[in-house]
N, C-alpha and C positions, 0 to 999 in steps of 0.2 A: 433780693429780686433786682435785675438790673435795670437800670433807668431807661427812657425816652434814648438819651443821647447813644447809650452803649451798645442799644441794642440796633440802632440805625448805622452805627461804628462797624459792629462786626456784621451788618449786612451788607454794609457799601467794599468791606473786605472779602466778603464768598464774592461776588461780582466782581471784582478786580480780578481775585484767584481763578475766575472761572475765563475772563475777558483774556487773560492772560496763560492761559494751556490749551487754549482756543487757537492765539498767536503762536503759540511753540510748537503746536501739535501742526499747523501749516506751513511752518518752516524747517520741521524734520520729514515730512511728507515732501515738501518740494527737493529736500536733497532727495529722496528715493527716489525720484522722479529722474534727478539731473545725473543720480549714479549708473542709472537704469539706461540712459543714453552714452555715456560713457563707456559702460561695458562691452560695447562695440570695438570700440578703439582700442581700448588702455589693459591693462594686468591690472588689476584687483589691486596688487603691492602699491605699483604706482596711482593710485585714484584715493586708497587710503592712505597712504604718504601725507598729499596735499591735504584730504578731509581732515589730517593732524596737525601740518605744517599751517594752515589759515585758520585751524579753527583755535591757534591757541593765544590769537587775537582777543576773543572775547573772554578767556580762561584769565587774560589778564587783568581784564577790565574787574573779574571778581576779585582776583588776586590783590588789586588796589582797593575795592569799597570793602573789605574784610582785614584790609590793614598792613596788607605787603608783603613782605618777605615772612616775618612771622606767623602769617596765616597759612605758612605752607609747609613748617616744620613737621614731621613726623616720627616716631619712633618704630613703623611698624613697615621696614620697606619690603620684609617679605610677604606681606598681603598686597600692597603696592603690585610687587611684581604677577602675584596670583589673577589681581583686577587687570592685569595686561593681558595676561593670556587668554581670560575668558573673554575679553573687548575686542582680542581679536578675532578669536573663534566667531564669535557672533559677524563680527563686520565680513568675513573672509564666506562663512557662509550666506546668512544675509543676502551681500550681495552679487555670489555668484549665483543666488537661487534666481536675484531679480533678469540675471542675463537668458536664464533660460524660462522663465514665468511670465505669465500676466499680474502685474501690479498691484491689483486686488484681488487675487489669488492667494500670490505671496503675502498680503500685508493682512489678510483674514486670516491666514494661519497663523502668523507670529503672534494672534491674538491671543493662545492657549496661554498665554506667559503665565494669568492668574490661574491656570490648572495645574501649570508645573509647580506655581508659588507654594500650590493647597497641599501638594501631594508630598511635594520635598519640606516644608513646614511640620510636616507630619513625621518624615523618617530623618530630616535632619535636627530638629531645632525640638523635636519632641512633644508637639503641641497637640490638644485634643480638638477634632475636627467632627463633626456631627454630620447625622446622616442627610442634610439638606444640602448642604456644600458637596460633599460627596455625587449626589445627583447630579449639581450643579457640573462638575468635574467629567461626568460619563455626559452627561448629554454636551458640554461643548466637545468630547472626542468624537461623539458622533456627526457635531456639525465638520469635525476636518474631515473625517471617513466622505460625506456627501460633498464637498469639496473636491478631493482628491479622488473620489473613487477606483479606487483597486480594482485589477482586474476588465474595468472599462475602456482604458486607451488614454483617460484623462490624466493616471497618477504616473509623475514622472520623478525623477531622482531629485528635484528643484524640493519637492514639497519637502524630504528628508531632510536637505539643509536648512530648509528656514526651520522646520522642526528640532532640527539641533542650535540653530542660534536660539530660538524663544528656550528650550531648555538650557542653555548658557546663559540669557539674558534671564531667566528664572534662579538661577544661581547664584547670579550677581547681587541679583534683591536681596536673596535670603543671606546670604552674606553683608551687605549692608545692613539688614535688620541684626545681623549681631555683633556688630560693631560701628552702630547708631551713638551719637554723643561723644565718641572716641576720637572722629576725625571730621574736622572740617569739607566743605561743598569746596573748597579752594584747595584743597589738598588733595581727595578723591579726584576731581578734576584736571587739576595739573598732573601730577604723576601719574595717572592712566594715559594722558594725549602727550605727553611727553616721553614716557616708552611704547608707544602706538606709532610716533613717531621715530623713534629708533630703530625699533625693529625692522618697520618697512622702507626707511631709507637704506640699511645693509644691504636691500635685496635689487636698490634702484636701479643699477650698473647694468641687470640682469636682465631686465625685465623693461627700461627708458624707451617713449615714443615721446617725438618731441612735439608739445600741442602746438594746432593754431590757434590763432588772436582769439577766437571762439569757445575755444577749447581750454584755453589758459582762464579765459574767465568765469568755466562751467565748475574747472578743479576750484577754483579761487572762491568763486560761492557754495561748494556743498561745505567749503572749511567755514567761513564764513554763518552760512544757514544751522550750522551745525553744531557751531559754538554759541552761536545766538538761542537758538532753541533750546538746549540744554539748560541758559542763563535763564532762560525765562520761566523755563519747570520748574528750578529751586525758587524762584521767587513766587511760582503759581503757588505753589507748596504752602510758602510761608506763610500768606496769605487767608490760604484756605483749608478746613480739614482735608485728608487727602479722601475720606469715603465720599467728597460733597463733589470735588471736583475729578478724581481719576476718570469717573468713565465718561467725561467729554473725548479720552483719548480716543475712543472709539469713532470720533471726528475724519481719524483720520482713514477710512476705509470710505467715506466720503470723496477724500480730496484721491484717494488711490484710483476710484472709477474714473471721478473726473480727469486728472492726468492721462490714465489710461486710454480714454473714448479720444482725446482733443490730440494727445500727440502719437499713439502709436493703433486707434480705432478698435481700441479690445473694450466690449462692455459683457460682463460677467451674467452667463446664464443665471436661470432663476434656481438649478441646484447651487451654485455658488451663494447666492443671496441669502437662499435658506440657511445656510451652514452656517455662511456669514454672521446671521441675525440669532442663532442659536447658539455659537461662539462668544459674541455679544452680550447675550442674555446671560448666559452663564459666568461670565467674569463678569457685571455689573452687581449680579444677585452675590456671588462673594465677595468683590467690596463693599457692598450695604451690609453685610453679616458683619464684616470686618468694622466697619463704622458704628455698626452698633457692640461693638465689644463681643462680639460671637465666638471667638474659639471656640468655645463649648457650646454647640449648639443646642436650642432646645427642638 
């Protein structure tokens, strides 16, 4: 039975973990924000460029508290290269989606990630999924249906790509999950923002607008916000079970209206909300399943 002291230990650690994806979930929300303005201006290439060239400022800062150059060895650079393509699909869609969306539009849909998690878990990885999760999975596609609705005037090609980034960024996971223990946080991270950064520097030539003072500092923070937030997930993580703390992330459909209303005056109808809230519902209810050891549902 654990003591006084242990159990006050692993409480003041959910509360760090949760204080702490709280702060992460605000600073990758503020890049969607500063990307979101950007995409006025800039090519996609060049905005992701920067998001890799500054953000691998903070990929350092892990680089050294995990031990240095050692922490970054791998022997698997053809999955390396795989986690590139999918990080860029995601960011290429993503954020072309946010050029033609409302903020919290876009950022409630990319919420299905745990529906594709449940669905691709099932035809990839082989696992048994119970008929509660399942529900879970149809009724958040219903909330993107009333989101998007088809057929109304409201569903435009924007929705398609963020729905193909969350099924890319759904990808990524379940691939992380099967090769969990294999690779270091300093090594996933480095070699994805470092050929993130390759890739879209080839294309710079192409595609180069020179920013202003303004402009150089907006590219310079989403690298920055970007790398930092990331830094802070894996440490929410470590901190805290991930069923206790994931769906704070849904924090950030908070900070998506608020940006939204104060710099560009979009505040999401109430069929948005609802989707919202039922997108929500549905990936909270399967990571609780998930926390309780549910693959097998009863």
């Amino acid at each position: 039975m654990p003591s006084g002291d242990e159990t006050n230990s692993g409480s003041k650690a959910v509360v760090q973990g949760i204080g702490l994806i709280v702060l992460a979930i605000f600073f990758l929300s503020s890049l969607d924000a500063m990307v979101k303005w950007l995409t006025s201006g800039f090519a996609l290439a060049q905005i992701i460029f920067f998001r890799n060239l500054f953000g691998l400022l903070p990929v350092f800062v892990i680089i050294h508290m995990q031990g240095g150059v050692s922490a970054i060895r791998t022997r698997r650079p053809a999955f390396h290269v795989f986690r590139v393509f999918l990080i860029l699909t995601i960011a290429f869609s993503f954020f072309w989606a946010l050029s033609r969306m409302e903020l919290a539009d876009a950022t409630a849909i990319f919420f299905t990630v745990p529906l594709f998690i449940t669905v691709m878990s099932v035809v990839v990885l082989r696992e048994t999924v119970g008929i509660r999760r399942w529900i879970a999975v149809f009724a958040g596609l219903g909330g993107v249906l009333l989101i998007i609705r088809p057929g109304s005037g409201v569903f435009d090609i924007g929705a398609v790509a963020v729905l193909v980034a969350s099924l890319g960024y759904a990808t990524l996971m379940i691939t992380n999950r099967a090769i969990r223990n294999k690779e270091t946080p300093a090594t996933l991270t480095f070699f994805t923002t470092l050929g993130c950064l390759i890739v879209t520097g080839c294309l710079l030539p192409w595609v180069w607008v020179t920013p202003s003072t303004f402009e150089w500092l907006l590219l310079a923070a989403i690298g920055v916000f970007g790398g930092t937030g990331q830094i802070l997930l894996v440490f929410a993580f470590q901190r805290a079970p991930a069923g206790v703390i994931a769906p704070f992330e849904y924090t950030t459909l908070i900070w998506a209206t608020l940006y939204g209303y104060l710099i560009w005056g979009d505040l999401p109808d109430m069929m948005t909300v609802t989707g919202a809230a039922i997108i929500a519902a549905g990936g909270v209810y399967i990571l609780h399943r998930e926390k309780a050891g549910a693959d097998t549902l009863r």
